[in-house]
C-alpha positions in Angstrom: 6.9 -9.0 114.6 3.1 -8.5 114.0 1.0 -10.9 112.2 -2.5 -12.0 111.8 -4.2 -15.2 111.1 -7.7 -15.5 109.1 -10.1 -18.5 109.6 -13.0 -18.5 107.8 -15.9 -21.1 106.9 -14.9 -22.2 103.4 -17.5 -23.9 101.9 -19.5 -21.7 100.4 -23.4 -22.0 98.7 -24.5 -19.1 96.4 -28.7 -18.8 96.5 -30.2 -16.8 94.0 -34.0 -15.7 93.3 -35.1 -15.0 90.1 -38.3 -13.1 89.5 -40.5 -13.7 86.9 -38.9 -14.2 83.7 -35.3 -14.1 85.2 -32.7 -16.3 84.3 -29.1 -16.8 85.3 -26.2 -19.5 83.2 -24.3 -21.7 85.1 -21.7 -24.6 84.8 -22.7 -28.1 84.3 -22.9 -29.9 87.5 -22.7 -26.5 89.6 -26.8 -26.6 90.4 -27.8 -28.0 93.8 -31.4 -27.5 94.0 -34.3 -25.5 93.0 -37.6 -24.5 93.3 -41.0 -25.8 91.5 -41.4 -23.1 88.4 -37.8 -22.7 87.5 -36.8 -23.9 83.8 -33.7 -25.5 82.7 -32.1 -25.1 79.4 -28.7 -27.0 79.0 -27.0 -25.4 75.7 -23.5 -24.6 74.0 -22.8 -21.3 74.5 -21.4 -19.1 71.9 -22.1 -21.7 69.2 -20.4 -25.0 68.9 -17.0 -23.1 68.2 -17.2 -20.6 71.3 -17.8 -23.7 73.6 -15.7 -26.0 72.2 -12.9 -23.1 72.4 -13.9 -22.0 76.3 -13.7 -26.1 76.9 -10.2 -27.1 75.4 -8.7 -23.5 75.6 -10.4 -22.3 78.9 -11.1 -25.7 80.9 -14.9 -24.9 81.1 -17.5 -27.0 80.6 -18.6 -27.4 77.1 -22.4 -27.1 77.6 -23.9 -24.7 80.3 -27.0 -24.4 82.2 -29.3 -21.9 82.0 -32.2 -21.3 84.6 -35.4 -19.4 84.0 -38.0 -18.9 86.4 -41.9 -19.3 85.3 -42.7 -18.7 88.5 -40.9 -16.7 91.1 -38.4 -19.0 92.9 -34.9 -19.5 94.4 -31.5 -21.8 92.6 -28.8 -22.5 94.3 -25.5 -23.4 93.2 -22.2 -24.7 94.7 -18.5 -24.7 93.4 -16.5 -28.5 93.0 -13.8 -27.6 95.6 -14.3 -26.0 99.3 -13.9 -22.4 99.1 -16.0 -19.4 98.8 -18.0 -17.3 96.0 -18.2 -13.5 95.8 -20.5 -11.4 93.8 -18.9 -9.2 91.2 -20.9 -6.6 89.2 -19.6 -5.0 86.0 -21.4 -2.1 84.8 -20.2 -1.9 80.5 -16.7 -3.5 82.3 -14.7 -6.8 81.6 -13.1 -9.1 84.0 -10.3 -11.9 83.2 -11.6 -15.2 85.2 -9.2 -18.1 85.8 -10.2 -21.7 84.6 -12.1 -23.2 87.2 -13.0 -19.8 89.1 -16.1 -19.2 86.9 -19.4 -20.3 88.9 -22.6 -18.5 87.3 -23.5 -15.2 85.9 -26.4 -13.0 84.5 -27.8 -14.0 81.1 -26.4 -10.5 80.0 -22.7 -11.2 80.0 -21.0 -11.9 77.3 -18.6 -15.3 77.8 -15.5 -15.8 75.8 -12.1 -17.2 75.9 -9.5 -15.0 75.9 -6.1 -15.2 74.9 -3.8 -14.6 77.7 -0.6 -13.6 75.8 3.1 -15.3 75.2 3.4 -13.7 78.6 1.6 -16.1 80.1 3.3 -19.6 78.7 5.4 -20.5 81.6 2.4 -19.5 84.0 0.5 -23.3 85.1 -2.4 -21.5 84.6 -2.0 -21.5 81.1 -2.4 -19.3 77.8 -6.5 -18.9 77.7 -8.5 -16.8 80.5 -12.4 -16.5 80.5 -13.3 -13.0 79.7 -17.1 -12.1 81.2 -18.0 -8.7 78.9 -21.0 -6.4 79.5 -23.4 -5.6 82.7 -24.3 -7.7 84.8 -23.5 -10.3 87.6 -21.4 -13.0 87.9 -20.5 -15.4 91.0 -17.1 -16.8 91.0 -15.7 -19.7 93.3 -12.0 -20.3 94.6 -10.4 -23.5 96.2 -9.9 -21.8 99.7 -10.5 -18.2 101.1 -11.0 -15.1 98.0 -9.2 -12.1 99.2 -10.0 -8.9 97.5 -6.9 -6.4 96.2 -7.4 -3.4 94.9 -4.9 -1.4 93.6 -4.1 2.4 92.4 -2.8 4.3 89.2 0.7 2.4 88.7 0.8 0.5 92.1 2.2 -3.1 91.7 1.6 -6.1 93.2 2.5 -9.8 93.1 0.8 -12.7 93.2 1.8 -17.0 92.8 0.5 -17.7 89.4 -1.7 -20.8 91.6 -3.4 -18.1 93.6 -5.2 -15.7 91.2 -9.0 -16.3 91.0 -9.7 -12.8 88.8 -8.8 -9.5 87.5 -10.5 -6.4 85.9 -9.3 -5.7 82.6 -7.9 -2.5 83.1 -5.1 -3.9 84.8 -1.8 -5.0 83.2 0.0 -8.3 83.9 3.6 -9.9 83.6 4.4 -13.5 84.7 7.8 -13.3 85.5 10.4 -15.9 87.5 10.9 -15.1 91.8 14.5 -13.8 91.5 17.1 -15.7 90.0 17.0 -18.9 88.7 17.9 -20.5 92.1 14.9 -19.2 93.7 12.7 -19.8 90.7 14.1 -23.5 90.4 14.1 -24.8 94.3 12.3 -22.1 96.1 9.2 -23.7 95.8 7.4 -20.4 94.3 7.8 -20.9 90.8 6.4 -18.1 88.8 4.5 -15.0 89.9 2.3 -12.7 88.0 3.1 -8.7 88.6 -0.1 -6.5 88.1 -0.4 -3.0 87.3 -3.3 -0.8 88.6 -5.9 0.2 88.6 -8.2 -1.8 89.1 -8.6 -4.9 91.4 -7.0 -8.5 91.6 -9.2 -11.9 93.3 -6.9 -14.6 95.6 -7.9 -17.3 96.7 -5.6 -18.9 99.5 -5.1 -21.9 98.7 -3.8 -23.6 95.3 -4.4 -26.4 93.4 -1.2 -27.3 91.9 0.9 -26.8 95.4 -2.3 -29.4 96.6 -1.9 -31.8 93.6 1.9 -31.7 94.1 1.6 -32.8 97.8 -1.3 -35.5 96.6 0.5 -37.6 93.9 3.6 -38.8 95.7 1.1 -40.5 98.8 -0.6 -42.2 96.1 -0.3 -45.6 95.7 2.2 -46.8 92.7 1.5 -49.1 89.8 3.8 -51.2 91.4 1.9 -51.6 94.6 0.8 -55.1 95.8 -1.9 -53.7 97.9 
C-alpha cells in the first residue's frame, strides 16, 4: 500500500496593493491592517434586500468593506478560522462559494445569493451558495488545507458535503447518501456531493461540522457545578 501525507502551514494572510484608485470589498471583520492613504467604505451590498438575502440565506455578513487607495498602498486581510486562501480569477465566469469560504474580491464581481436547488436540502451546507459573477478576483479562505480538483468532460467525483470550499459553474452537482442507509446513518460520512465536469471543485481538509461534533460533547453541561 502507497500513501502520502501533506503538512502544510495553515494559517494563511492575503496582502494586497492597490494602485491608485484601486479598491477591493471584503467581509466585516476580515481587515488586519493597512497603509496611510487607503479609504474605507463599509456598505450593504446589492441594496438592503441583496444583503439581507446573502446574510440570512448565505451566512455572510450583512454589511461589507470596501477599500480604496488615495494613495498607493498595501491591505491585508485574514480569514476567522486557520486555513489557507487561494486566488481565483474569472474572466466573464461564475463560481458557487460556500458560506463562510468567501474572503475578498475585486470591486468588479458581481455578489449574489444563489439558490442551491431541492438537491441540496439534506446537504449541512444548506440551500443558498454565494455566486461571484463577472471578471475579476476573488480570495477565498477554508478551515484547513484547499486542495484544488479539476475535472474533465463527464468525469465524476465525490466529495463530504463538509469539505467543499468552491466550484465553477459549469459543473453539475448531486448530494446524494454514502450507500445504503446503514452507511449513510452510522458511517460517520453522512452525505456527499457527486460533481460532473468540467470544470474545477475547492476542498478544504478539514470540516467544521465533523469539528463542532467532536466540540460540544467536552463541553461543560448546564448541569455542571463547576
Amino acid at each position: 500500500m502507497d500513501y502520502s501525507i501533506e503538512y502544510r502551514p495553515s494559517f494563511a494572510l492575503l496582502t494586497v496593493s492597490l494602485g491608485e484608485g484601486e479598491s477591493i470589498r471584503a467581509e466585516a471583520g476580515a481587515m488586519v491592517s493597512y497603509d496611510e492613504g487607503i479609504d474605507i467604505e463599509t456598505s450593504a451590498q446589492g441594496g438592503l434586500l441583496g444583503s439581507l438575502k446573502r446574510s440570512v440565506l448565505g451566512g455572510e455578513s450583512f454589511f461589507q468593506n470596501t477599500f480604496t487607495a488615495t494613495t498607493p498602498g498595501e491591505v491585508s486581510f485574514a480569514p476567522p478560522l486557520p486555513g489557507d486562501v487561494v486566488e481565483n480569477h474569472l474572466s466573464e465566469e461564475v463560481l458557487y462559494v460556500q458560506s463562510g469560504s468567501y474572503l475578498a474580491s475585486e470591486t468588479t464581481l458581481d455578489l449574489d445569493t444563489s439558490f442551491g436547488g431541492a438537491r441540496t436540502f439534506f446537504g449541512s451546507e444548506g440551500l443558498f451558495l454565494l455566486k461571484l459573477e463577472g471578471t475579476g478576483d476573488a480570495f477565498l479562505s477554508s478551515y484547513g488545507a484547499i486542495h484544488e480538483v479539476e475535472l474533465d468532460e463527464g468525469q465524476k467525483y465525490t466529495v463530504d458535503t463538509g469539505h467543499i470550499v468552491a466550484f465553477d459553474g459549469t459543473t453539475n452537482f448531486d448530494v446524494e447518501r454514502v450507500g445504503g442507509l446503514k452507511s449513510t446513518l452510522f458511517s460517520g460520512e453522512g452525505l456527499v456531493c457527486t460533481f460532473t465536469g468540467p470544470g474545477s471543485v475547492w476542498l478544504q481538509s478539514r470540516s467544521m461540522d465533523a469539528f463542532l461534533s467532536w466540540l460540544i460533547p467536552q463541553l461543560p453541561s448546564g448541569n455542571s457545578s463547576q
